[in-house]
C-alpha positions in Angstrom: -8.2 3.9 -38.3 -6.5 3.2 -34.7 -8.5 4.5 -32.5 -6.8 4.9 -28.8 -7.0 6.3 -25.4 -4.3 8.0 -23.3 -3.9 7.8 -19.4 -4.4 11.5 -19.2 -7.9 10.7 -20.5 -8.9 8.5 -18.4 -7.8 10.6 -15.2 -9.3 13.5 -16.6 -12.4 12.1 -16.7 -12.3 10.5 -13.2 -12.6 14.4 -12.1 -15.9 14.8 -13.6 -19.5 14.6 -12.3 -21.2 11.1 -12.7 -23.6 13.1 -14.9 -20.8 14.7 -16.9 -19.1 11.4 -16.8 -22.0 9.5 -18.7 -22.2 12.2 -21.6 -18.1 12.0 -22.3 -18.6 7.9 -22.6 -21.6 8.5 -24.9 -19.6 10.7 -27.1 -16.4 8.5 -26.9 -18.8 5.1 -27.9 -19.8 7.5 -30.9 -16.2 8.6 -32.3 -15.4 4.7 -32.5 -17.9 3.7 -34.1 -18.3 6.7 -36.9 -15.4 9.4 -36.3 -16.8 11.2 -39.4 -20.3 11.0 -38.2 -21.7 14.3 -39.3 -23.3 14.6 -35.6 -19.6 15.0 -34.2 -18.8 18.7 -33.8 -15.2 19.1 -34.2 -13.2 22.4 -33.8 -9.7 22.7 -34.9 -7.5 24.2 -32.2 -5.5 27.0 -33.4 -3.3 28.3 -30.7 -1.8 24.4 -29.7 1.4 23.7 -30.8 0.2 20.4 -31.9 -1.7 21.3 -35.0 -3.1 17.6 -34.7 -5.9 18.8 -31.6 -9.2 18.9 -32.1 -11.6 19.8 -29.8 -15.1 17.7 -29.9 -18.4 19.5 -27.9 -19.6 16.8 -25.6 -21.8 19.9 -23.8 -22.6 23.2 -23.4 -19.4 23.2 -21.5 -17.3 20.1 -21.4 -14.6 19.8 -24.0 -13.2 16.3 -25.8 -9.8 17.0 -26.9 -8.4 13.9 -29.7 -5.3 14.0 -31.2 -6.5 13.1 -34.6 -4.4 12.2 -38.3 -5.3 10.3 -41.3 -4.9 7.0 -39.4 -5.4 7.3 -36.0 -7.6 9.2 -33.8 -6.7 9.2 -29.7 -8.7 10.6 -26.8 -6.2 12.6 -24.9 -8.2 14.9 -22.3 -12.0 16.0 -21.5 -12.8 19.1 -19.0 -14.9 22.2 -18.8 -14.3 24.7 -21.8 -11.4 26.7 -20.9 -9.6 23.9 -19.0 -9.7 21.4 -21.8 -7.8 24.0 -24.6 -5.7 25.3 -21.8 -4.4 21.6 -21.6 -3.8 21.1 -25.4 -2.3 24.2 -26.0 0.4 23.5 -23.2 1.6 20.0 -25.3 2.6 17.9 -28.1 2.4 14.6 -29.2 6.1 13.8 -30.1 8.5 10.6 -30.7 11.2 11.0 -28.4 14.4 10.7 -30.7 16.4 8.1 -28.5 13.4 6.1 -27.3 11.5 5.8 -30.1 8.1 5.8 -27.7 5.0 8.4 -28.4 4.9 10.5 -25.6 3.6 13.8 -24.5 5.7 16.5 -23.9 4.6 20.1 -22.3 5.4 23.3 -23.2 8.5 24.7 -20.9 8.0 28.3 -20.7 5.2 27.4 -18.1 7.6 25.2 -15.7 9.9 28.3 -16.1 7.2 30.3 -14.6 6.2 27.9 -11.7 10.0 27.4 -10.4 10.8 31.1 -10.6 7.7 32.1 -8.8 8.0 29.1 -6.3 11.8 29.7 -5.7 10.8 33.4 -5.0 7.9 32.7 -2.7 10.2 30.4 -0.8 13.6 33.1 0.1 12.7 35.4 2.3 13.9 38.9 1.0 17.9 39.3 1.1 18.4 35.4 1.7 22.1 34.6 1.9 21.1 30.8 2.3 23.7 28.8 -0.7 21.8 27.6 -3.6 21.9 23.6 -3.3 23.5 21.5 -5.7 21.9 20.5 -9.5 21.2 17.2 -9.2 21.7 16.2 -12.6 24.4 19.0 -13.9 27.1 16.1 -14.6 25.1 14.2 -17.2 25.5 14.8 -20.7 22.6 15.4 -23.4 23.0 11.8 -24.5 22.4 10.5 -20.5 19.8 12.2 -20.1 18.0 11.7 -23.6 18.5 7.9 -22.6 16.3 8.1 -19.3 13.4 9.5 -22.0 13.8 13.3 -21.0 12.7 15.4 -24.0 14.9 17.3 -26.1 13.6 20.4 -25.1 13.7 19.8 -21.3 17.4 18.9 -21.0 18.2 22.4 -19.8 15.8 22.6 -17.0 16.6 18.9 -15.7 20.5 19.7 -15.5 19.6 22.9 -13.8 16.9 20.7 -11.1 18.2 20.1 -7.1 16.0 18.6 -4.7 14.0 21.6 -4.3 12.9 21.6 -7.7 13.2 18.1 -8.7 9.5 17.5 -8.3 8.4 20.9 -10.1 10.2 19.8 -12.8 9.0 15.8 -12.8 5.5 16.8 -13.0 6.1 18.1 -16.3 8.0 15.2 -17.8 7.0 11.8 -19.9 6.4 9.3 -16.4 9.7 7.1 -17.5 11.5 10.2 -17.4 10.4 11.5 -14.4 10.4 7.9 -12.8 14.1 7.8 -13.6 15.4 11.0 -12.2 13.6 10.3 -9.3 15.2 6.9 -8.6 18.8 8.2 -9.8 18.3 11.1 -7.2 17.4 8.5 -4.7 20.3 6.4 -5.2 19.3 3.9 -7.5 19.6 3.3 -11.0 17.0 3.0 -13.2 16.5 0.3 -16.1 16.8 2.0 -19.7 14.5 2.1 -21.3 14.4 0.3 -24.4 15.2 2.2 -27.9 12.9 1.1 -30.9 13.9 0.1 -34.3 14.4 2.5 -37.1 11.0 2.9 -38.3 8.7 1.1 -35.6 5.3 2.1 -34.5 5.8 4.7 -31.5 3.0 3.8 -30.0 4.2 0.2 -30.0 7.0 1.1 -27.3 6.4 -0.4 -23.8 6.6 3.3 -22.0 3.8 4.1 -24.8 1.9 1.1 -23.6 2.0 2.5 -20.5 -0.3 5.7 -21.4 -1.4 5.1 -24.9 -4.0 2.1 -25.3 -5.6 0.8 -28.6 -9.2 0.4 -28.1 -10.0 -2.8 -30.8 -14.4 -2.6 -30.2 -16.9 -0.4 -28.2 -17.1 -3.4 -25.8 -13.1 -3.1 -24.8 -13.8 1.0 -24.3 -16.2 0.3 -22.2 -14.1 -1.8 -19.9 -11.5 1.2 -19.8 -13.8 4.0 -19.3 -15.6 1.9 -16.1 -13.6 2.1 -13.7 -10.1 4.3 -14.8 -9.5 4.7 -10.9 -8.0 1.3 -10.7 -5.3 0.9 -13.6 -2.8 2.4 -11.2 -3.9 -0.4 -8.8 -2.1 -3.3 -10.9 0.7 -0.9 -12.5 4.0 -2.3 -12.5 7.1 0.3 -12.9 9.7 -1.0 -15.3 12.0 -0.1 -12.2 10.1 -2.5 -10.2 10.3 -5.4 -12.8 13.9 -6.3 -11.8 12.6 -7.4 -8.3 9.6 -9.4 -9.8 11.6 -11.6 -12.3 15.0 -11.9 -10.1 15.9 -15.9 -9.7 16.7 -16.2 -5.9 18.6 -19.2 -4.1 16.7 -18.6 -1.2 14.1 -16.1 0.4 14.0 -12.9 -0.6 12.0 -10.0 0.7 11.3 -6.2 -0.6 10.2 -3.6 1.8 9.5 0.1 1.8 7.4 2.9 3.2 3.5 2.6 2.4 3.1 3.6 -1.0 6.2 2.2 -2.9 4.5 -0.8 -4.8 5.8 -3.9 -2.5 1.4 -5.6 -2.7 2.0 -5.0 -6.3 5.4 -6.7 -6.9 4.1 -9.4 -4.4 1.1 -10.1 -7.2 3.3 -9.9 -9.8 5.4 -12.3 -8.8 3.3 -14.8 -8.0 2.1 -14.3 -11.6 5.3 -14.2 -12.8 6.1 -17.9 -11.0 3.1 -19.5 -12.5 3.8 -18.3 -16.0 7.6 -19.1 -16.0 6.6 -22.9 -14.1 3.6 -24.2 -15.9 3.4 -27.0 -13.6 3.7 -25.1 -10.4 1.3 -24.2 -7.6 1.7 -20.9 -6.4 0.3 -19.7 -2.8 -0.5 -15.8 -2.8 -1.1 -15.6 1.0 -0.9 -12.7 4.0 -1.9 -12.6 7.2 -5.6 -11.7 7.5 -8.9 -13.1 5.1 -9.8 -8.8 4.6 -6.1 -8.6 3.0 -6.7 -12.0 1.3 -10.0 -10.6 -0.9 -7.9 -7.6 -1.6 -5.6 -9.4 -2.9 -7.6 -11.9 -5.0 -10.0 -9.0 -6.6 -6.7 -7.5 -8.0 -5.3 -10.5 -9.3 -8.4 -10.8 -11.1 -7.8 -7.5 -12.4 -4.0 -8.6 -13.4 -5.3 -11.8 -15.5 -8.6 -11.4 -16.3 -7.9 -12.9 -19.8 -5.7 -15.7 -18.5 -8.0 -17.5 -16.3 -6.2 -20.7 -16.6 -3.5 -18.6 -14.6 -5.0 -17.7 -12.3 -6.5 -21.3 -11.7 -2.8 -22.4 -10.3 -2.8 -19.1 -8.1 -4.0 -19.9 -4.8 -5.1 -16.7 -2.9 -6.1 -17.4 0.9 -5.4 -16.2 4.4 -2.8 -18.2 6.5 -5.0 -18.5 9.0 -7.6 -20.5 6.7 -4.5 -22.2 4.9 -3.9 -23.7 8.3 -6.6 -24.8 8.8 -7.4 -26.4 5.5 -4.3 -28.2 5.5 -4.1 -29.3 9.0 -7.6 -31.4 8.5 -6.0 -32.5 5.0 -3.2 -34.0 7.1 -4.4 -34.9 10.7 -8.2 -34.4 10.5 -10.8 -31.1 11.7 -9.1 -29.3 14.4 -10.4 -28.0 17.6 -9.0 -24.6 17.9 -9.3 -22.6 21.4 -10.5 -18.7 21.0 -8.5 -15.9 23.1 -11.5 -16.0 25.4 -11.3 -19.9 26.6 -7.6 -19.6 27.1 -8.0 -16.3 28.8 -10.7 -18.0 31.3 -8.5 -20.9 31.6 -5.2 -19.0 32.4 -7.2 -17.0 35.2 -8.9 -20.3 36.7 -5.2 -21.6 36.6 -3.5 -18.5 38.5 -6.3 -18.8 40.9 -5.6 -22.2 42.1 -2.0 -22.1 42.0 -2.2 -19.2 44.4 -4.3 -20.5 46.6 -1.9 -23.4 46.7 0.7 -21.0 48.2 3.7 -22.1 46.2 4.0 -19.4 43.9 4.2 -17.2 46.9 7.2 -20.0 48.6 8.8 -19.5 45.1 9.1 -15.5 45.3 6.8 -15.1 42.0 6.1 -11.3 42.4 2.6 -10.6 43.9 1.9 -7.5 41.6 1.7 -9.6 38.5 -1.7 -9.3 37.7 -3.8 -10.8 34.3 -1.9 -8.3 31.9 1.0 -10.2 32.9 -0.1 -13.9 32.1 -1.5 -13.0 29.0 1.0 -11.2 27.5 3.5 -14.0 28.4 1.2 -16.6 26.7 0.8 -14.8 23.7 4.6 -13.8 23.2 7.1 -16.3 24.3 5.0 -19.7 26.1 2.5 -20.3 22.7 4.2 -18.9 19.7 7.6 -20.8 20.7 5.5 -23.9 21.7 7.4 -24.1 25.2 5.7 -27.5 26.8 8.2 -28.1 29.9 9.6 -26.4 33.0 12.8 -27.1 31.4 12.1 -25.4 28.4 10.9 -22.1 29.9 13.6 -21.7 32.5 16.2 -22.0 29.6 13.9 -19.9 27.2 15.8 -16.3 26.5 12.8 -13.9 26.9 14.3 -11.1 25.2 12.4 -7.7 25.3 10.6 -8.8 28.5 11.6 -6.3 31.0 10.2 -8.0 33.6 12.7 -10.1 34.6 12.0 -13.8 36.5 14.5 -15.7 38.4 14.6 -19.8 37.8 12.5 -20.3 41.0 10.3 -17.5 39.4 10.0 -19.2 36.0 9.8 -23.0 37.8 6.8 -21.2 39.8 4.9 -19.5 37.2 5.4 -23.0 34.8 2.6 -24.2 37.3 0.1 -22.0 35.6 1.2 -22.6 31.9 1.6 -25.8 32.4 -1.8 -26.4 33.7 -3.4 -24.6 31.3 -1.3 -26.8 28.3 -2.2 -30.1 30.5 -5.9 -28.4 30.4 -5.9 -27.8 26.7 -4.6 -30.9 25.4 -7.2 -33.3 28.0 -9.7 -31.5 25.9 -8.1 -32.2 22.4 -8.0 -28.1 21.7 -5.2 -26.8 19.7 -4.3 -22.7 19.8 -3.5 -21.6 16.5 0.5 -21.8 17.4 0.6 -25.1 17.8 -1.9 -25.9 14.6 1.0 -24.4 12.8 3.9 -26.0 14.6 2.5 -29.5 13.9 2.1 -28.5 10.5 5.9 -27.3 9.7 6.6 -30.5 11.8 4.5 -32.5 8.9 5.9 -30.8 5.6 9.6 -31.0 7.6 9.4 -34.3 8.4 9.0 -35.3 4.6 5.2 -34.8 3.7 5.2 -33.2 0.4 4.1 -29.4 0.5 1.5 -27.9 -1.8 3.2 -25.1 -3.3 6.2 -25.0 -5.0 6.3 -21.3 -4.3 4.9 -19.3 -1.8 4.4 -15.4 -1.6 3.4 -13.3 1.1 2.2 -9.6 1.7 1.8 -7.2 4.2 4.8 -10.1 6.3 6.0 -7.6 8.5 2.6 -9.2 10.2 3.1 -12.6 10.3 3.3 -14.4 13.3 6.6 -16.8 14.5 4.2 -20.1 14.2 3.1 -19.1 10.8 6.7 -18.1 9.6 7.8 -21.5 11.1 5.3 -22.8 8.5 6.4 -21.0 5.6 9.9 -22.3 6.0 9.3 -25.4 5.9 6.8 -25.5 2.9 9.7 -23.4 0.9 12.9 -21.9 2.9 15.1 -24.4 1.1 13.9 -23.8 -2.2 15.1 -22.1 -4.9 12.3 -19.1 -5.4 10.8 -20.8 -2.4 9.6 -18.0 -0.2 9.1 -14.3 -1.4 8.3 -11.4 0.9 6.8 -8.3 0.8 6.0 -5.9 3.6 7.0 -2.6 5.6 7.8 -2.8 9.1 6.4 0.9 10.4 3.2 -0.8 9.6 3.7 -3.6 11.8 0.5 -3.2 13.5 -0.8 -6.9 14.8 2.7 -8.7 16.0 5.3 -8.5 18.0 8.8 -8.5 16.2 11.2 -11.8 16.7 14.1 -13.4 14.7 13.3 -14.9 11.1 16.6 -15.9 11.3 16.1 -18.2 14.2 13.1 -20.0 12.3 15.7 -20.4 9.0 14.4 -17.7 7.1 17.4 -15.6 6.2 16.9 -12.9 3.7 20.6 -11.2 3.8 21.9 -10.6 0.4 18.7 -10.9 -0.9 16.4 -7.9 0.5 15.8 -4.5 -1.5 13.8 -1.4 0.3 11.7 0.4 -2.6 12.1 4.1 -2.6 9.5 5.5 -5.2 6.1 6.2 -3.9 3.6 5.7 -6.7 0.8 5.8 -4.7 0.9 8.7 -2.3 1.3 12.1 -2.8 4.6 13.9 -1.6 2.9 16.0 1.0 0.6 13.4 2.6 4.1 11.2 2.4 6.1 13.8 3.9 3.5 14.3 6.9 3.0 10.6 7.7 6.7 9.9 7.8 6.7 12.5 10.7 5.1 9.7 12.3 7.9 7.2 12.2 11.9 7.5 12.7 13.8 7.3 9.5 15.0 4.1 10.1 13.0 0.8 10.8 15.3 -2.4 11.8 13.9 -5.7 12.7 15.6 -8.1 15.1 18.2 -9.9 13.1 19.3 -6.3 12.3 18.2 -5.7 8.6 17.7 -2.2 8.3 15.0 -0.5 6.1 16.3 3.1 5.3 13.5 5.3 4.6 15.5 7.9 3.7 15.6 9.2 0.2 11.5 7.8 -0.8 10.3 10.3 -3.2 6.6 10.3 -4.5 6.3 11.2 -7.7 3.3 13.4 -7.8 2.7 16.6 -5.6 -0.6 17.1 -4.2 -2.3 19.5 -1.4 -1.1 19.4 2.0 -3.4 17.4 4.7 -5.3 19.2 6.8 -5.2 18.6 10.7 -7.8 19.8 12.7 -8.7 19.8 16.6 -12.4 20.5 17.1 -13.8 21.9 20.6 -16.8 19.6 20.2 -17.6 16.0 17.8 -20.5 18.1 16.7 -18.2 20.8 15.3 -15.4 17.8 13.9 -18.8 15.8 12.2 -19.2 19.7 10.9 -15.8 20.6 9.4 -15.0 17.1 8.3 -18.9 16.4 6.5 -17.8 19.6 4.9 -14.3 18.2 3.8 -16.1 15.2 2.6 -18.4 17.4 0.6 -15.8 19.6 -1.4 -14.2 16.3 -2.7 -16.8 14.9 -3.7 -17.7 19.3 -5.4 -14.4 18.4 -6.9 -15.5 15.7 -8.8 -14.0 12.5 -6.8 -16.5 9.9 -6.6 -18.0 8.5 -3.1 -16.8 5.0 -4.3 -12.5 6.8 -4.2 -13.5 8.1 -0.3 -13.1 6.8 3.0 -13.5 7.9 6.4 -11.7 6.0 9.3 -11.8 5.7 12.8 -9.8 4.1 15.8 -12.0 1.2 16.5 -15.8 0.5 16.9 -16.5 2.7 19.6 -16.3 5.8 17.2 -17.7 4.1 14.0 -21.0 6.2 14.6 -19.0 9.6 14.8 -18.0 8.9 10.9 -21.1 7.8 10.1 -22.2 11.3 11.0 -19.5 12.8 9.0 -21.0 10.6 5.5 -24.3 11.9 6.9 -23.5 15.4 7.2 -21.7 15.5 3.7 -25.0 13.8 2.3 -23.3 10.8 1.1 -24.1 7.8 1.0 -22.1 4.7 2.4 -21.4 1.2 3.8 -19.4 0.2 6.8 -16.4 -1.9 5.8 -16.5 -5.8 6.6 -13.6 -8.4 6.9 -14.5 -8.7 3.1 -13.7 -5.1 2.2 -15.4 -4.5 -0.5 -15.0 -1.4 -1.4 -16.3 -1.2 -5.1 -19.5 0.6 -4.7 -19.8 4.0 -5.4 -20.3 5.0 -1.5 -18.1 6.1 0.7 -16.4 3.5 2.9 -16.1 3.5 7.0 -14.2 1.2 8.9 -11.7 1.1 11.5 -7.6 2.0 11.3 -7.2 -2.1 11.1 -9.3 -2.6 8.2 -7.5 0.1 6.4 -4.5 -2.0 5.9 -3.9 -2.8 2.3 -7.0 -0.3 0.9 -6.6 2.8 -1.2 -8.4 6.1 -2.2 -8.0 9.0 -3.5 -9.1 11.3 -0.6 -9.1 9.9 3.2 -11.1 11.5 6.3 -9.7 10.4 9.8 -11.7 11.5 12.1 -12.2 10.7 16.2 -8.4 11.2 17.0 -8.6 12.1 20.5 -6.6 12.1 23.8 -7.1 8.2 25.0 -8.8 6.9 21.7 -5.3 7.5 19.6 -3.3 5.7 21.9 -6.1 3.5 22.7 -6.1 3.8 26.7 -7.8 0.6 27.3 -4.5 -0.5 25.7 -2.2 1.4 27.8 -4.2 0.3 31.2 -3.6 -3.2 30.4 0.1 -3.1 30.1 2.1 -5.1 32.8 5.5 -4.5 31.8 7.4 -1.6 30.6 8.4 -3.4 27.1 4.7 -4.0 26.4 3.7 -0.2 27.0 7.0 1.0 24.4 5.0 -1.7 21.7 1.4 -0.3 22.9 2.6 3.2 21.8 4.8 2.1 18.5 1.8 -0.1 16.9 -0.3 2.7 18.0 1.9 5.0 15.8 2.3 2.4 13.3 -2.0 2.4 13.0 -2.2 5.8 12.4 0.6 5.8 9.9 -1.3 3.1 8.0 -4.3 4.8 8.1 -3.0 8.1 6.6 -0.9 6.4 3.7 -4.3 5.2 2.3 -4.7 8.3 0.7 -3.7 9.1 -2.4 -4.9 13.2 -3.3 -6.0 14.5 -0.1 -6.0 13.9 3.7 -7.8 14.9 6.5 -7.0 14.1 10.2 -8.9 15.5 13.5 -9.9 14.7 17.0 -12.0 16.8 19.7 -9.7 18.7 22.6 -7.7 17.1 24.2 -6.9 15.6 21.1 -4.4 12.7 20.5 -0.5 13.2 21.6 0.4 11.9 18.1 -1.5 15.2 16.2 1.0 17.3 17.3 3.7 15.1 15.4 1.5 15.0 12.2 
């Protein structure tokens, strides 16, 4: 006998107690090994359409319901009495007559009921507003039956518009609903596939997807640990195109959080080292927190390959720098931000008291906010080491603007501090990479044959320079994935310029798998509609659908952080009532001045947690606290942002600091672009507060 599980198992029992949790898994390890032990108490359910349900008592309340025949026996949903034979009774296990796959369909007359009551709630009586246009009321029967939409649905998916589109989704197979949503967007869809006369439906790859044969107790236990992260790793058929594509050159997918780009970026580099069994493939982005992220799900992607994963190199550019740069040229001496912040203040010093930047007309008013800010953006990353070269330097985006006799004055200040650095043998970080593209350019062999990067909308110009020249020229070279609204670490500048040109081959992702529609919906208040970088490609965010419905955030403004720590422990609390575990909860804050308020909030919710590291880890079964920055790349079912208020969200430390008008426009986007990040972590449920006066940017949520 086959014995199988079914995605809706799985989440179902995710919802559960820990305590109700352990009882399921004991009774599931006892159907596989004896389903006709006479301990099992099954109940034939008579009012499902599916005469095939069974329900099986796990306790005095909690219901198992299997699907069960002569040959196979699958674990399809577990919940509380009522819940569990509400479920079967609303669906059937069917082969879809096109397809060929095993999937579930539900009942229709209770959709009927939920878009009649829902269209009624939402026109105000005596409405003369025109009904908008069915989205799908030009496709024929035999369309539609070939996106996987069951037989029985084809009326109610002609009749969908975009009101009702996700009413409607819910209710259908996921490779149905996954195509209609991506046709309604704009795109289209890959068919699926339609199995031979007389193949196993179960076999299918969209019955892969959410029905999974279970061989020994040892591989049930591995699905029923941890059924939080299979989404974590799940590729969409849709998405596969953009993982196996053969590019002449770099290529880059974007979209708004949620859309899958981290998980086409793994799968790719997977992909490269299974289709190039000789090739070493880098997985890289831009910080060591989003580096152990990354690793701990490729370990999820190819646990049983390990050989794989051996030619899968998963690091942080920062410490790929470094590694190779003493491969090539020995241990380097890097300077911190505080050594050349020290030395470009002892260098204004003496060059003022010298009285020529005054002779030159070098505006007195620039104060340190100035000379850092021109350091960091165009004299290191560019590597500018001569008068010559800065006068002649374009410094676009720099509104304040310096003459030639301004530039030639305030050279005597960068120049001293490069003379200062390289007397000492110090490198910045800049120029570690700028000698190393200088190394693999001028013919040293590079490491990789390919090379992928996450979150790149974060890389910095040095380390791009780097990447093109281990790959830019290479066919599959140099893959991309990243989002630019959550640009949150560097300043925007031309790949172009450093001969990485992705025209002709970028593609923005417009399904959210990730994050509900309403959390979506509110954090995309957040950021225009359109996000362009400097060479001018455009990502439209227009048109992203999630795919699941959820409940709206909450947004709260507290008169005191002892009434926020109140509301939001009690937030925190219902979730957790609600049967989400501690481990699938986080609670963020701006930076490390208000780390203690969300402690309070764990506290108050009597949870127990750990404060996020640059490792991340956020396996235990605690809730996690960090800061907005280490949110970047993480995801959980419910998220608690807390500490939101006037001068902590923008930071004003930030704000005080700025010295030119440019600057303060970046200060207040990457600001924006933090919070974003932060609320697109969620998955289920949001919650968002600050303490009056709270944060300009709550009014936009």
């Amino acid at each position: 006998m086959n014995f199988r599980i079914a995605d809706t198992f799985t989440a179902s029992l995710a919802r559960l107690t820990g305590e109700e949790q352990k009882a399921v898994k004991t009774t599931a390890f006892d159907l596989q090994v004896n389903p006709a032990s006479p301990g099992m108490s099954f109940h034939k359910l008579d009012k499902a359409r599916d005469k095939n349900f069974w329900s099986v008592r796990v306790s005095s309340d909690i219901r198992l319901i299997v699907h069960k025949t002569a040959d196979s026996l699958l674990l399809c949903y577990v919940d509380h009495h009522d819940k569990a034979y509400q479920w079967a009774e609303r669906r059937r296990l069917e082969t879809h007559p096109t397809t060929g796959a095993a999937q579930w369909v539900e009942v229709r007359e209770r959709v009927d009921e939920i878009v009649v009551r829902r269209a009624a709630e939402s026109s105000p009586l005596g409405s003369t507003k025109a009904a908008k246009a069915a989205l799908f009321g030009h496709m024929s029967d035999e369309d539609l039956l070939g996106w996987g939409v069951p037989s029985e649905w084809l009326a109610e998916v002609r009749q969908a518009d975009e009101d009702s589109l996700l009413l409607v989704a819910d209710r259908l197979p996921a490779e149905a609903a996954e195509a209609l949503i991506e046709l309604a967007t704009g795109g289209t869809p890959r068919r699926p596939q339609a199995a031979a006369a007389g193949a196993d439906p179960f076999a299918h790859p969209d019955a892969q997807r959410r029905f999974r044969v279970m061989h020994d107790v040892e591989e049930l236990e591995r699905a029923l640990e941890s059924p939080w992260d299979q989404w974590t790793v799940f590729l969409h058929p849709a998405q596969r195109l953009w993982v196996e594509r053969d590019h002449g050159g770099p290529a880059r997918v974007s979209g708004s959080a949620g859309t899958g780009k981290t998980i086409v970026a793994l799968h790719r580099a997977v992909h490269l080292a299974r289709s190039n069994h000789d090739a070493r493939v880098l997985l890289t982005t831009f910080s060591p927190a989003l580096a152990h992220a990354l690793h701990t799900r490729l370990r999820r992607l190819v646990g049983r390959t390990p050989m794989l994963a051996e030619r899968i190199d998963v690091v942080a550019l920062d410490d790929l720098g470094e590694r190779l740069f003493k491969f090539a040229f020995g241990k380097p001496a890097l300077a911190d931000q505080q050594t050349i912040r020290r030395y470009l203040d002892e260098a204004v010093t003496t060059v003022s008291a010298t009285g020529s930047a005054a002779s030159a007309g070098l505006p007195a008013k620039l104060g340190a906010g100035f000379w850092w800010s021109e350091w960091v953006e165009v004299v290191d990353p560019w590597q500018i080491d001569s008068v010559e070269s800065y006068r002649e330097f374009k410094r676009l985006g720099r509104k304040t603007r310096l003459s030639e006799g301004q530039r030639t004055a305030a050279w005597q200040v960068f120049g001293r501090v490069r003379e200062r650095l390289r007397a000492e043998g110090r490198l910045t970080r800049a120029e570690l990479f700028t000698r190393l593209a200088d190394h693999y350019t001028g013919g040293a062999k590079p490491p990789f044959e390919h090379v992928v990067v996450d979150e790149a909308q974060d890389i910095s110009a040095p380390q791009l320079r780097f990447l093109s020249a281990l790959g830019a020229q290479q066919r599959n070279g140099l893959f991309f994935a990243g989002d630019l609204g959550q640009r949150i670490f560097q300043l925007p500048f031309s790949w172009k310029s450093l001969g990485v040109d992705v025209r002709g081959r970028s593609r923005t992702l417009h399904v959210n798998y990730r994050t509900s529609h309403q959390i979506r919906m509110r954090a995309d208040r957040l950021l225009g509609p359109e996000q362009t970088d400097v060479d001018g490609n455009t990502e439209d965010r227009r048109g992203t659908v999630s795919v699941f419905n959820g409940p709206a955030p909450t947004v709260h403004v507290a008169q005191s952080i002892e009434s926020e720590v109140e509301a939001a422990g009690t937030w925190l609390a219902n979730c957790v009532r609600d049967g989400v575990s501690p481990g699938e909860i986080a609670v963020f804050v701006r930076s490390d001045e208000q780390i203690d308020r969300a402690r309070d909030v764990a506290t108050k919710a009597g949870l127990a947690f750990h404060v996020l590291d640059e490792f991340v880890d956020t396996d235990l079964d605690e809730v996690s606290i960090g800061t907005m920055h280490l949110a970047k790349g993480l995801e959980f079912r419910c998220v608690a942002i807390v500490g939101c208020d006037d001068e902590v969200v923008p930071l004003q430390s930030r704000v005080d600091q700025v010295a030119d008008e440019s600057d303060l426009k970046e200060v207040y986007d990457t600001e924006r672009h933090l919070l974003y990040v932060a609320c697109t972590r969620a998955r289920d449920r949001l919650y968002v507060s600050g303490v009056d006066p709270a944060s300009e940017f709550l009014g936009d949520l």
